[in-house]
N, C-alpha and C positions, 0 to 999 in steps of 0.2 A: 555055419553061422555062429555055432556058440565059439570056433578060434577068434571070432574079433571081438566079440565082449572082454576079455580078459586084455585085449590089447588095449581100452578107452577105456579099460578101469584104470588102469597100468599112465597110462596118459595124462585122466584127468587126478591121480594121486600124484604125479610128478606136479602139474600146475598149484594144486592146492600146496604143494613145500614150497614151493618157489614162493606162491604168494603171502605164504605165512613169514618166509625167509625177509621179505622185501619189507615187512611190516615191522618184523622186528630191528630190522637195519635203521629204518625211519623211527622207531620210536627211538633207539640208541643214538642217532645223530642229533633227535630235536632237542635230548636230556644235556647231548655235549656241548652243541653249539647254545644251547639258551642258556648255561649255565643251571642246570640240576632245578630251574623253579625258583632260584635267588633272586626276590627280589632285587632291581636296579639300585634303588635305594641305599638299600643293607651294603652293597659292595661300594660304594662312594662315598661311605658318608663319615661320620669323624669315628669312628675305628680305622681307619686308613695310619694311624699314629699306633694304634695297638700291633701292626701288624710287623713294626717295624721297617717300615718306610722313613726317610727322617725328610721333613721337610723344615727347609732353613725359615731362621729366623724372619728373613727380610718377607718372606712368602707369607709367615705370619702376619707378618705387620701392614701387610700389602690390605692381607683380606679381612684385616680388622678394618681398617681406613674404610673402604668400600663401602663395609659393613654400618657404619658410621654415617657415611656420607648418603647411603641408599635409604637409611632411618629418617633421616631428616628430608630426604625428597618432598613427599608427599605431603606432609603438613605445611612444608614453603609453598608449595605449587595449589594447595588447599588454600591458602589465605590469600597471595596473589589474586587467587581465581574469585572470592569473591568481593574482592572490594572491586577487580577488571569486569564481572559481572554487570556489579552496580554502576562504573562509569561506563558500560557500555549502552545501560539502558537510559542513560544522561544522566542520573546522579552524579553530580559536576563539586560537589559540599570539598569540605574541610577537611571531615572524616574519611572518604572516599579517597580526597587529592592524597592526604598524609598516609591512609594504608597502600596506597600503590607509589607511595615514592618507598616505605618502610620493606616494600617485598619486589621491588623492583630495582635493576641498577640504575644510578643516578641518567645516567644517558637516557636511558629506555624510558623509565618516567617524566622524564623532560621529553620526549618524543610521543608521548600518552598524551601529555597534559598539555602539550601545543596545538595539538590537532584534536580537537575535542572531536567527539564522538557524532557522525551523520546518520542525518534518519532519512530514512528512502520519502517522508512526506515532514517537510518541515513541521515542527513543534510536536511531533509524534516521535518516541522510541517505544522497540518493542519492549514485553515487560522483561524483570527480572530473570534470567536464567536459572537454573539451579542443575547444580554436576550431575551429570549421571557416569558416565566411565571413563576412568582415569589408569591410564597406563604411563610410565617412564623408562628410558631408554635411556643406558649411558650412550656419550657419544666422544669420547676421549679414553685415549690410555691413562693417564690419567685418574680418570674418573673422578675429573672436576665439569665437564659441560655434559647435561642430560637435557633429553626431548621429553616434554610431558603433551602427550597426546589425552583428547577422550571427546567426552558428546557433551554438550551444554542442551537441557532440556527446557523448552519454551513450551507449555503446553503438551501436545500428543507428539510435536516434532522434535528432532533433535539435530543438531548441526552440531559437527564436526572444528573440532580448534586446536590447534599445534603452539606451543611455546619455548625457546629455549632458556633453559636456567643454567645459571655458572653459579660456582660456587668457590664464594669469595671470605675467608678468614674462617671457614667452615660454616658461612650459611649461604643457604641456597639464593637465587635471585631471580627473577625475571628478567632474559637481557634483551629479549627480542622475540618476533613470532617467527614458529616453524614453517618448515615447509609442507 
């Protein structure tokens, strides 16, 4: 009986290297494949020029434009949204007609302001909406047509509104609703 104890020492000290073995294999691959713990960030971001990479001019100018045009998104599609707010809840005025022709394309506002706004009970509109979240999506190579998604909050509920903007001589515009 004591020849087979030395054999399941013998054994379980061969599994214990193997499992040590396997361990260290896997810490070595996670270090390689994930890049050493480098932040994503740190590897993409404008050190990409220090490292000697040369990227052309045109790519410059590309990502300046964007850069440009995606600044101004949000504050067109901000003002659109609440004069469209207020004509949605029937404020029909002056003020309202002149900021949704000011933030929409001539078409679209002409398509607004012909078909005035229905209420599910005549002489009733819901109240005023107020934004809650606002996302945008280019939707051209370009990146002159973007989709401005989000929620218009009425109360505790929120519904859902899609619009698309063009942007025309560098401002943004309302030209239609999304899908």
């Amino acid at each position: 009986m004591s020849r087979g104890v030395p054999e399941v020492r013998i054994v379980a000290s061969v599994r214990y290297l193997l499992f040590g073995l396997v361990c260290v294999a896997l810490v070595f691959a996670a270090f390689s494949f994930g890049g050493g713990g480098v932040d994503s960030k740190e590897s993409f971001g404008p050190a990409r020029e220090e490292t000697g990479v040369a990227v052309p001019r045109v790519a410059k100018e590309a990502v300046a434009r964007v850069q440009r045009l995606a600044a101004g998104l949000k504050p067109a599609a901000r003002r659109f949204l609440r004069a469209f707010f207020r004509y949605e809840a029937g404020e029909i005025g002056d003020g309202v007609a002149a900021a949704l022709r000011a933030a929409s394309t001539p078409a679209f506002a002409r398509e607004l302001l012909e078909a005035l706004p229905r209420s599910s009970i005549p002489g009733s509109f819901p109240p005023v909406a107020r934004l809650g979240r606002l996302e945008t999506f280019f939707i051209s190579p370009q990146a002159d047509r973007a989709v401005v998604n989000g929620e218009a909050m009425r109360g505790p509920a929120g519904e859902q509104f899609s619009f698309v903007f063009v942007s025309i001589d560098g401002r943004w515009l309302a030209s239609g609703a999304g899908e």
